[in-house]
C-alpha positions, 0 to 999 in steps of 0.5 A: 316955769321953764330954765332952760329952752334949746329951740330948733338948734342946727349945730356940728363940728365941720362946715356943712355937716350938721349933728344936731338938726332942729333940736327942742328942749326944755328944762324947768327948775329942779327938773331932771331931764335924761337924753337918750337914743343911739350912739351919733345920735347927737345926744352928746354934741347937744349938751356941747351945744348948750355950753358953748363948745360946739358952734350953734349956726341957728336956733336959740338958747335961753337961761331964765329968759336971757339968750345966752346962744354961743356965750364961751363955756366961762361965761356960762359957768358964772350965768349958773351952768355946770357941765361934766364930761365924760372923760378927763373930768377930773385933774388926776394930780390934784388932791379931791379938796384942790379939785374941788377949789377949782370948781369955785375960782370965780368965787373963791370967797364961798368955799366953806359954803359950797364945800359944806354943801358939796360934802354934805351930798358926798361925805366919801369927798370929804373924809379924803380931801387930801387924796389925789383924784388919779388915784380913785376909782372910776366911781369916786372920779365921777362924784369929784367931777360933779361935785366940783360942778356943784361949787358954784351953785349952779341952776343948770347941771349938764351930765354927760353919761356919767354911769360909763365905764363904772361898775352896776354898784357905782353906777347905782351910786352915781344915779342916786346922787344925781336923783338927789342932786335934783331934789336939792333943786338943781336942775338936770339935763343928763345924757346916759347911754344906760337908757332904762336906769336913765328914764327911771330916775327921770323926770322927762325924757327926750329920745333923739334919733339922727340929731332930731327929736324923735320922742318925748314924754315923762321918763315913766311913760316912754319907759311903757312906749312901744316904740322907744322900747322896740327901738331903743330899750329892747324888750329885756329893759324890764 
């Protein structure tokens, strides 16, 4: 049964210029999606879309049947939508805990619960609760930032390649939180710029060129598509 539906989405930042043109997606529930393709290919700037912080000037998005198109980022947050950026995901002059309670200011009354869950998916957050997020590496920055998604217990978490800048190790941590994080029955949709790491953990994949869909398939098969391969992962993806 499908969660979230994007049906042919027309959206950019300036009048008369458009990123994404024509964009379908799909995600089910507990579904981990990958988004790749090359850079400007709209792979960001769709996940924007889906949250409300690039305007959509035609086309649908639906959550559980319900057209949530344009709804302000808050909104959809409380409809059960997680989103972590890139960059600046993390308040660097807070603590992880303090952190973590502003990922729940819509429930606050739920803290122990989601804390408890959230820890129990990253223990290293809860050992430190009381050290500053500026202080942690590009790694443990990225677990807060999901983490801190996770607080509201959302059915739909948008990822926005969260392997940048880290390290093969934290990048390997990082994938296989998020690999859990679906199997817990959240569902994914990530853009990843490591696109071969991406199609390996996921589920389905969507490859976009030039704001429209070009590819779409299971992770396993595009990974032997020919195309994509010659196109987007190179012959030394293997």
């Amino acid at each position: 049964m499908s969660l979230l539906t994007a049906t042919d989405i027309t959206a950019g930042y300036l009048p008369g210029i458009d990123i994404l043109n024509g964009i379908d997606l799909e995600v089910t529930e507990g579904e981990l999606v990958g988004i790749i393709g090359p850079n400007g290919a709209g792979k960001s700037t769709l996940l924007k879309s889906l949250f409300g912080l690039v305007e959509i000037r035609s086309g649908a998005v639906r959550l559980g049947g319900d057209d949530i198109t344009g709804l302000p980022a808050h909104v959809l947050v409380g409809r059960g939508i997680g989103y972590v950026p890139q960059r600046e995901n993390v308040f660097p002059s807070l603590t992880i805990d303090e952190n973590l309670r502003m990922g729940l200011y819509l429930r606050p009354k739920q803290w122990a619960e989601r804390y408890d869950y959230v820890t129990e998916l990253f223990p290293l957050l809860g050992e430190r609760g009381d050290q500053r997020a500026g202080h942690l590496s590009g790694g443990e920055r990225q677990m807060v930032a999901m983490a801190r998604a996770l607080m509201m217990g959302p059915s739909v978490l948008l990822l926005d390649e969260p392997s940048a800048g880290l390290s093969p190790m934290n990048q390997d941590v990082v994938f296989a939180r998020v690999r859990d994080i679906a199997d817990a029955g959240v569902a994914i949709v990530m853009v990843e710029q490591n696109a071969s790491r991406c199609l390996q953990i996921c589920d389905r994949g969507y490859v976009l060129d030039q704001g429209r869909n070009a590819y779409t398939d299971t992770g396993d098969a595009l990974l032997e598509d020919p195309n994509v391969i010659a196109l987007y992962l190179g012959t030394l993806h293997r």
